[in-house]
DOMAR-540240 format. One record per residue (C-alpha): residue in one letter; x, y, z. Coordinates in steps of 0.25 Angstrom, whole numbers, plus 5000, padded with zeros to 4 digits. Layout:
N
<pt residuo="a" c1="X" c2="Y" c3="Z"/>
...
END
This chain:
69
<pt residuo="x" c1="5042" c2="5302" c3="5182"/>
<pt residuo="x" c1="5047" c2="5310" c3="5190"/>
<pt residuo="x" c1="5061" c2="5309" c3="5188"/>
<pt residuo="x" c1="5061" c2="5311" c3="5173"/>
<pt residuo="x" c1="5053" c2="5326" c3="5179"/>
<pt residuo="x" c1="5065" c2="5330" c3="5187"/>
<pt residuo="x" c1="5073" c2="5325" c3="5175"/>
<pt residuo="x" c1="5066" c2="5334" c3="5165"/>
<pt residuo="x" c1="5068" c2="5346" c3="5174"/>
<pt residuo="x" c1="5083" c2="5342" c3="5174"/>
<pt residuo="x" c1="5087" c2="5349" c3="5160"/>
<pt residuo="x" c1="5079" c2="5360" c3="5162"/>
<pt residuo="x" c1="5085" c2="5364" c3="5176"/>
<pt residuo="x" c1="5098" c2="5364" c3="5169"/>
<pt residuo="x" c1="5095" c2="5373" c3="5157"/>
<pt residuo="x" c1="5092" c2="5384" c3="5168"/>
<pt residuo="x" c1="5104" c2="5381" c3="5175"/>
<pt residuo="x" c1="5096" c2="5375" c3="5187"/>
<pt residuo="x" c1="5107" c2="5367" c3="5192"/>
<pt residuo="x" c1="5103" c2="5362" c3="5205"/>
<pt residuo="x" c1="5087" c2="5362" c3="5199"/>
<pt residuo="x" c1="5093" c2="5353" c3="5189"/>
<pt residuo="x" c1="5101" c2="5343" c3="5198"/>
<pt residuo="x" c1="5090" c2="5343" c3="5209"/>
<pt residuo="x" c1="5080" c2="5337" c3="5197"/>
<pt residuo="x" c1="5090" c2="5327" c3="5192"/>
<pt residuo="x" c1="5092" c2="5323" c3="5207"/>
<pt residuo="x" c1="5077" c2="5321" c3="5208"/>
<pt residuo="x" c1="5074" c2="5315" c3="5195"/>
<pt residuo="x" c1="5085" c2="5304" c3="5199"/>
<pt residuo="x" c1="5079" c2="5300" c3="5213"/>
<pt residuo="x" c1="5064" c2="5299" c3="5206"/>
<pt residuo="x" c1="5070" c2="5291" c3="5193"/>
<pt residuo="x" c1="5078" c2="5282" c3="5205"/>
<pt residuo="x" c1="5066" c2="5280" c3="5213"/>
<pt residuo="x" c1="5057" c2="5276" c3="5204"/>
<pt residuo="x" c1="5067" c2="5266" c3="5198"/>
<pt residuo="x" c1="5070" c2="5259" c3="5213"/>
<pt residuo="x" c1="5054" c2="5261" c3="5214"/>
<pt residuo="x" c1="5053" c2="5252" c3="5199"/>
<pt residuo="x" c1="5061" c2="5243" c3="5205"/>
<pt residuo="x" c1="5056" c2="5240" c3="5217"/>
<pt residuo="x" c1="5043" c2="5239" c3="5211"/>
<pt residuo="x" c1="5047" c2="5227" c3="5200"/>
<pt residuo="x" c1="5056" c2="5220" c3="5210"/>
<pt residuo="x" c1="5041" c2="5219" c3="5219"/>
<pt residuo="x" c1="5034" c2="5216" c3="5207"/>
<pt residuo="x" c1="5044" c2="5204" c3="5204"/>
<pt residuo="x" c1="5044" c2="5200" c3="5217"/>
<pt residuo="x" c1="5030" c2="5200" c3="5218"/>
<pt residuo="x" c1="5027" c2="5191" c3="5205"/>
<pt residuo="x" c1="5040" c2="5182" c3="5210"/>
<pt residuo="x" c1="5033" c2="5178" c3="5223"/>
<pt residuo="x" c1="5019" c2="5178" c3="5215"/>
<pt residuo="x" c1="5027" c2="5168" c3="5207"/>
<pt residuo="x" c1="5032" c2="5160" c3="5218"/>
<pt residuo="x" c1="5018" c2="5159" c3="5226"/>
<pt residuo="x" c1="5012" c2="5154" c3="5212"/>
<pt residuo="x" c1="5024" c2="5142" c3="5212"/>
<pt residuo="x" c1="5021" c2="5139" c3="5226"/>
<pt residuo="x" c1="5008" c2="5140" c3="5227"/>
<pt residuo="x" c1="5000" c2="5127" c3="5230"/>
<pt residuo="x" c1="4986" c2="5122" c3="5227"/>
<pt residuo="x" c1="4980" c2="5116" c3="5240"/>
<pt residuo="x" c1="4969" c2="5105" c3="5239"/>
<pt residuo="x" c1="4959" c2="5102" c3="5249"/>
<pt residuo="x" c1="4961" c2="5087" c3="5254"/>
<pt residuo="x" c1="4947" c2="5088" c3="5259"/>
<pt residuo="x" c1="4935" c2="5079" c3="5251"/>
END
Protein backbone atom coordinates (compact mmCIF):
# COMPACT_ATOMS: atom_id res chain seq x y z
CA UNK A 1 0.00 0.00 0.00
CA UNK A 2 2.51 2.01 0.66
CA UNK A 3 4.65 1.71 -2.23
CA UNK A 4 2.04 2.13 -4.86
CA UNK A 5 1.60 6.03 -2.42
CA UNK A 6 5.33 6.90 -3.08
CA UNK A 7 4.64 5.53 -6.51
CA UNK A 8 1.95 7.87 -7.25
CA UNK A 9 3.81 10.82 -6.02
CA UNK A 10 6.63 9.98 -8.44
CA UNK A 11 4.98 11.71 -11.67
CA UNK A 12 3.89 14.43 -10.02
CA UNK A 13 7.38 15.36 -8.38
CA UNK A 14 8.51 15.29 -11.92
CA UNK A 15 6.07 17.53 -13.53
CA UNK A 16 7.30 20.32 -11.05
CA UNK A 17 10.77 19.57 -11.74
CA UNK A 18 11.41 18.15 -8.18
CA UNK A 19 13.98 15.87 -9.14
CA UNK A 20 15.49 14.75 -6.06
CA UNK A 21 11.68 14.86 -4.46
CA UNK A 22 10.99 12.45 -7.43
CA UNK A 23 13.91 9.94 -7.11
CA UNK A 24 13.68 10.09 -3.21
CA UNK A 25 9.91 8.67 -3.63
CA UNK A 26 10.83 6.02 -6.24
CA UNK A 27 13.66 5.04 -3.80
CA UNK A 28 11.01 4.64 -1.03
CA UNK A 29 8.32 2.99 -3.09
CA UNK A 30 10.95 0.26 -4.30
CA UNK A 31 12.20 -0.74 -0.68
CA UNK A 32 8.16 -0.98 0.69
CA UNK A 33 7.19 -2.80 -2.71
CA UNK A 34 10.54 -5.23 -1.86
CA UNK A 35 9.77 -5.72 1.71
CA UNK A 36 6.46 -6.60 1.42
CA UNK A 37 7.26 -9.22 -1.13
CA UNK A 38 10.27 -10.99 0.92
CA UNK A 39 7.53 -10.52 3.88
CA UNK A 40 4.79 -12.57 1.39
CA UNK A 41 7.29 -14.88 0.95
CA UNK A 42 8.30 -15.75 4.09
CA UNK A 43 4.95 -15.79 5.17
CA UNK A 44 3.72 -18.86 2.49
CA UNK A 45 7.05 -20.69 2.87
CA UNK A 46 5.85 -20.77 6.94
CA UNK A 47 2.36 -21.64 6.00
CA UNK A 48 3.71 -24.68 3.66
CA UNK A 49 5.90 -25.71 6.23
CA UNK A 50 3.44 -25.56 8.64
CA UNK A 51 0.82 -27.79 6.71
CA UNK A 52 3.93 -30.14 5.62
CA UNK A 53 4.84 -31.17 9.16
CA UNK A 54 0.88 -31.12 10.00
CA UNK A 55 0.92 -33.50 7.10
CA UNK A 56 3.62 -35.51 8.36
CA UNK A 57 2.35 -35.76 12.11
CA UNK A 58 -1.04 -37.05 10.59
CA UNK A 59 1.09 -40.12 8.62
CA UNK A 60 2.99 -40.71 11.59
CA UNK A 61 0.62 -40.53 13.98
CA UNK A 62 -0.29 -43.90 15.92
CA UNK A 63 -3.27 -44.94 17.74
CA UNK A 64 -2.48 -46.59 21.19
CA UNK A 65 -4.54 -49.30 22.76
CA UNK A 66 -4.78 -50.06 26.31
CA UNK A 67 -3.59 -53.76 26.92
CA UNK A 68 -5.47 -53.46 30.17
CA UNK A 69 -8.85 -55.72 30.77
Amino acid sequence: MASIVFAAQVDGKVAAGDWAGALESSRKAKAFATWAAAVAVFLVAAYLLFFFVMMLMSVFATTTTSTLS
